[in-house]
Rosetta silent file (secondary structure, phi, psi, omega in degrees, C-alpha in Angstrom):
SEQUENCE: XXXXXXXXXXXXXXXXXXXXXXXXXXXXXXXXXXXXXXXXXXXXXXXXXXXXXXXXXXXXXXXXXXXXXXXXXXXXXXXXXXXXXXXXXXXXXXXXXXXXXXXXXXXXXXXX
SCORE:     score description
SCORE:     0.000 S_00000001
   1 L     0.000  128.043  169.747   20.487  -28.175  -21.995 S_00000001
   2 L   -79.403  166.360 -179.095   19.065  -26.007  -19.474 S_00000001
   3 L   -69.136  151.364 -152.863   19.923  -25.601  -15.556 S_00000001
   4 H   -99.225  -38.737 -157.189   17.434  -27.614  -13.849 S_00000001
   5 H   -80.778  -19.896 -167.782   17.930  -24.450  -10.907 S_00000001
   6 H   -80.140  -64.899  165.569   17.204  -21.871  -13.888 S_00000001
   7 H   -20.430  -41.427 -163.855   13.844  -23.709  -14.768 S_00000001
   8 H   -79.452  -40.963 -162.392   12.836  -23.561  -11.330 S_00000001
   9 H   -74.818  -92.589  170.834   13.474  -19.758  -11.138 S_00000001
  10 H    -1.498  -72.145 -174.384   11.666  -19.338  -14.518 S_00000001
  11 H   -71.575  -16.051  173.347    8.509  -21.110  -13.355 S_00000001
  12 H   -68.811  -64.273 -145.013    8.269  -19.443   -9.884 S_00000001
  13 H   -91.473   -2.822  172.476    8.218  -16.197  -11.209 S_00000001
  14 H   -86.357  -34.533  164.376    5.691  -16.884  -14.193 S_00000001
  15 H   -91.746   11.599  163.224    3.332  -18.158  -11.478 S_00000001
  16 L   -89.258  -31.078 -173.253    4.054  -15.867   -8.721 S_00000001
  17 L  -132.250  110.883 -178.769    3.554  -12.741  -10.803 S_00000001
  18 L   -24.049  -70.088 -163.074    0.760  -12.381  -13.195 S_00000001
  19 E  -112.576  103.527 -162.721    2.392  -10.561  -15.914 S_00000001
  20 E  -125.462  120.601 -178.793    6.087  -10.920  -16.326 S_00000001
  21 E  -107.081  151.915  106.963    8.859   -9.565  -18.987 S_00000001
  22 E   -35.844  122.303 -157.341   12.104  -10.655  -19.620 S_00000001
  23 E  -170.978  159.118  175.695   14.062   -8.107  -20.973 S_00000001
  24 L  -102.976  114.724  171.278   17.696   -6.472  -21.349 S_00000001
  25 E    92.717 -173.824 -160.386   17.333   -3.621  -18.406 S_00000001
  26 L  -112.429  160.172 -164.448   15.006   -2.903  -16.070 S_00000001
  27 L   -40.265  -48.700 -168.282   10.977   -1.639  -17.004 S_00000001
  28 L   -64.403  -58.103 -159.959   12.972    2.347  -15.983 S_00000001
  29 L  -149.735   89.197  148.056   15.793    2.118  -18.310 S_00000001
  30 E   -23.826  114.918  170.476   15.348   -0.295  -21.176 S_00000001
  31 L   -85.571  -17.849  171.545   18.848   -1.411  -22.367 S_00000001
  32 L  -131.059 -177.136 -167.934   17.534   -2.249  -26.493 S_00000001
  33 H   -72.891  -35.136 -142.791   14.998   -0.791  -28.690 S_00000001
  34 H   -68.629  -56.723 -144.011   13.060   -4.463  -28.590 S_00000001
  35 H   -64.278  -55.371  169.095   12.831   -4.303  -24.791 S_00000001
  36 H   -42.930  -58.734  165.336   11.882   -0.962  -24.636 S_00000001
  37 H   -19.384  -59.572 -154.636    8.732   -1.481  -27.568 S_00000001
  38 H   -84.434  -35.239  169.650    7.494   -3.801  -25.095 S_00000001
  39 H   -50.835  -50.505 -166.837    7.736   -1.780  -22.119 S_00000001
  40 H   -57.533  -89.406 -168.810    6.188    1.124  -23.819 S_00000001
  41 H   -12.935  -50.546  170.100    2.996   -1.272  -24.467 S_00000001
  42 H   -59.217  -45.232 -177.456    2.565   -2.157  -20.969 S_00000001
  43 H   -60.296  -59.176  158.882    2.825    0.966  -19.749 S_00000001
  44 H   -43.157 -108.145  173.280    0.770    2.702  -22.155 S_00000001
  45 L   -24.787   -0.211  162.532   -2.082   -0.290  -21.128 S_00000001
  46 L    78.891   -2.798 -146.726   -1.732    0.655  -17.490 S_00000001
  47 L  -102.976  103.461  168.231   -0.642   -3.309  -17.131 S_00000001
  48 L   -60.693  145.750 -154.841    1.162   -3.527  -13.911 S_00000001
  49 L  -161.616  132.975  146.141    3.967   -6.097  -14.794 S_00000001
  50 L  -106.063  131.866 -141.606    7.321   -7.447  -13.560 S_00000001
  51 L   -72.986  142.275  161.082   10.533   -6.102  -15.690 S_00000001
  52 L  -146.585  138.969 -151.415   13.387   -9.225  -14.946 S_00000001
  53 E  -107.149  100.620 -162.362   16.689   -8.170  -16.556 S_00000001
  54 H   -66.176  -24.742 -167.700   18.394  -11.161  -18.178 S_00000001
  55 H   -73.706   -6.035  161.431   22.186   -9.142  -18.620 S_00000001
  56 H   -74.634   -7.992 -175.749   22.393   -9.809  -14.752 S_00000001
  57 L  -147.959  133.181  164.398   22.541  -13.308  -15.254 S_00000001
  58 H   -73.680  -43.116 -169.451   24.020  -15.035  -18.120 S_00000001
  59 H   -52.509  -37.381 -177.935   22.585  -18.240  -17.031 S_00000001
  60 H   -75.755  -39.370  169.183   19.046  -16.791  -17.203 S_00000001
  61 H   -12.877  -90.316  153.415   19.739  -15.062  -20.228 S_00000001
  62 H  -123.429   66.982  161.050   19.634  -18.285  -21.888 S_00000001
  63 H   -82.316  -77.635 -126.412   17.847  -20.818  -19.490 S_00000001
  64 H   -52.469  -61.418 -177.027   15.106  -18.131  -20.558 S_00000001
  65 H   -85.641   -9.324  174.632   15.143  -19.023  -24.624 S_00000001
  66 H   -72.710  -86.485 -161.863   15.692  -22.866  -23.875 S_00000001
  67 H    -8.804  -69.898 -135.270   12.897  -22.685  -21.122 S_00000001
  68 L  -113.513   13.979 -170.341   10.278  -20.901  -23.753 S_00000001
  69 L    10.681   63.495  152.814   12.154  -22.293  -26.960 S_00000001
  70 L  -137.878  146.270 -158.348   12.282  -18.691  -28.287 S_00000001
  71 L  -111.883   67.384  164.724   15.282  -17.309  -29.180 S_00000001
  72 L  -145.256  174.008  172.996   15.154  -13.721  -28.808 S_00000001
  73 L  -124.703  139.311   15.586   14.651  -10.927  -25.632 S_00000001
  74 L  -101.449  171.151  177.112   12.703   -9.337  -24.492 S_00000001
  75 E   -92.742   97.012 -176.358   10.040  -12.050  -23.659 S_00000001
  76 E  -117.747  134.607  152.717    6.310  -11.578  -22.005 S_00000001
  77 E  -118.498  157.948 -162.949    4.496  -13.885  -20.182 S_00000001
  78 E  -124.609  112.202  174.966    0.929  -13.163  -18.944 S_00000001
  79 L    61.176   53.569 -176.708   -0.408  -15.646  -16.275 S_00000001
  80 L    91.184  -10.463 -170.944    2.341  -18.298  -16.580 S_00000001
  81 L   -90.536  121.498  174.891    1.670  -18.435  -20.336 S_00000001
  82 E   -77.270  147.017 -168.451    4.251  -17.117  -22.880 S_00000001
  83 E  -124.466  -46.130 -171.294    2.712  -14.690  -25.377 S_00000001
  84 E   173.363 -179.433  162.160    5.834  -13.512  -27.829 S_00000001
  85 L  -114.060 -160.623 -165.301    8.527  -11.349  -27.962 S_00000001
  86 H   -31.809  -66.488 -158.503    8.698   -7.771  -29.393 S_00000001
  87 H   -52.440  -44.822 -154.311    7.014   -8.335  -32.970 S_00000001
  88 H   -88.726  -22.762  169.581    4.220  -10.361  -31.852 S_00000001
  89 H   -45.928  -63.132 -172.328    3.393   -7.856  -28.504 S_00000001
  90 H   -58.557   -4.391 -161.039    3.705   -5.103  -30.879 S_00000001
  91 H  -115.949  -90.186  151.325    1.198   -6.533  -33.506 S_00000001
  92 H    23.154  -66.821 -161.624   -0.877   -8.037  -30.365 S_00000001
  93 H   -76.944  -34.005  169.063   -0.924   -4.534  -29.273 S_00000001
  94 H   -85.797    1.171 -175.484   -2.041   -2.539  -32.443 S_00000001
  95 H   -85.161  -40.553  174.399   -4.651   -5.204  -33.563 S_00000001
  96 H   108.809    0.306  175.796   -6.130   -4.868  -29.831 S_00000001
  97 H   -71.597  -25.653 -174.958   -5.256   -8.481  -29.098 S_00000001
  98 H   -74.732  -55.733 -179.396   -2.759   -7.763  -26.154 S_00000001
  99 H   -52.897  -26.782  177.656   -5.768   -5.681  -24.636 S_00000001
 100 H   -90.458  -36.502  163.154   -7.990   -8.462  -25.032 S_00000001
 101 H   -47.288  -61.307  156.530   -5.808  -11.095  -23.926 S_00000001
 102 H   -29.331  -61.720 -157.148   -5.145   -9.073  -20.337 S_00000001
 103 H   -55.554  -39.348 -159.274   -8.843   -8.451  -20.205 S_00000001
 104 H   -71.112  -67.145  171.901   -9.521  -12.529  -20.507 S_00000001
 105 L   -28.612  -16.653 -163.689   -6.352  -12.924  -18.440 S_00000001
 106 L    49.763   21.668  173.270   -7.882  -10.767  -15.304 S_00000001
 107 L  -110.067   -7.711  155.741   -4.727   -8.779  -15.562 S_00000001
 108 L   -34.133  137.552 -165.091   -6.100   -5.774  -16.869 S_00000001
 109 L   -71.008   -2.692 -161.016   -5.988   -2.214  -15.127 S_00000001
 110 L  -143.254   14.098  162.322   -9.632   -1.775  -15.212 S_00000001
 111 L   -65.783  116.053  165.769  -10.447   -5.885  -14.394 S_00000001
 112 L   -24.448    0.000    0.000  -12.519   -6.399  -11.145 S_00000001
């Protein structure tokens, strides 16, 4: 069951910050391949975004996959909404959906 105090955390920072990953390491120095994939994407899109690094906290670790009942890292959510982990970013991203998604989202680099 998740912490009630983890939850809380969770939802502040998906509605405090547009575009938010979950991830092992920080957006500078990816700690897995996954996290990194995802990073790259963002980056590469210009999509300002804040990196939150679950191996500092076991609890968030997984409060994180209860919270979004997914079980893997890294994680992205884009205006409180969870969009995937790695596979589905990465597919998202070469299809042109992740670009389109931002754009809709008003988190795009090049959105009024």
């Amino acid at each position: 069951m998740a912490d009630s105090a983890v939850d809380e955390r969770i939802t502040e920072d998906i509605t405090e910050n547009p575009v938010v990953l979950y991830m092992k390491g920080t957006p500078v120095f990816p700690q897995c391949g996954f996290s990194a994939a995802v990073v790259q994407c963002l980056t590469t899109l210009g999509v300002k975004f804040k990196g939150i690094d679950v191996l500092a906290d076991a609890n968030l670790r997984q409060g994180i996959k209860e919270f979004s009942s997914w079980p893997t890292i890294p994680q992205l959510y884009v205006k409180g909404e969870f969009v995937g982990g790695c596979d589905i970013v990465r597919e998202m991203y070469m299809s042109g959906e992740l670009q389109q998604l931002l754009a809709e989202k008003g988190v795009a680099p090049n959105t009024p």
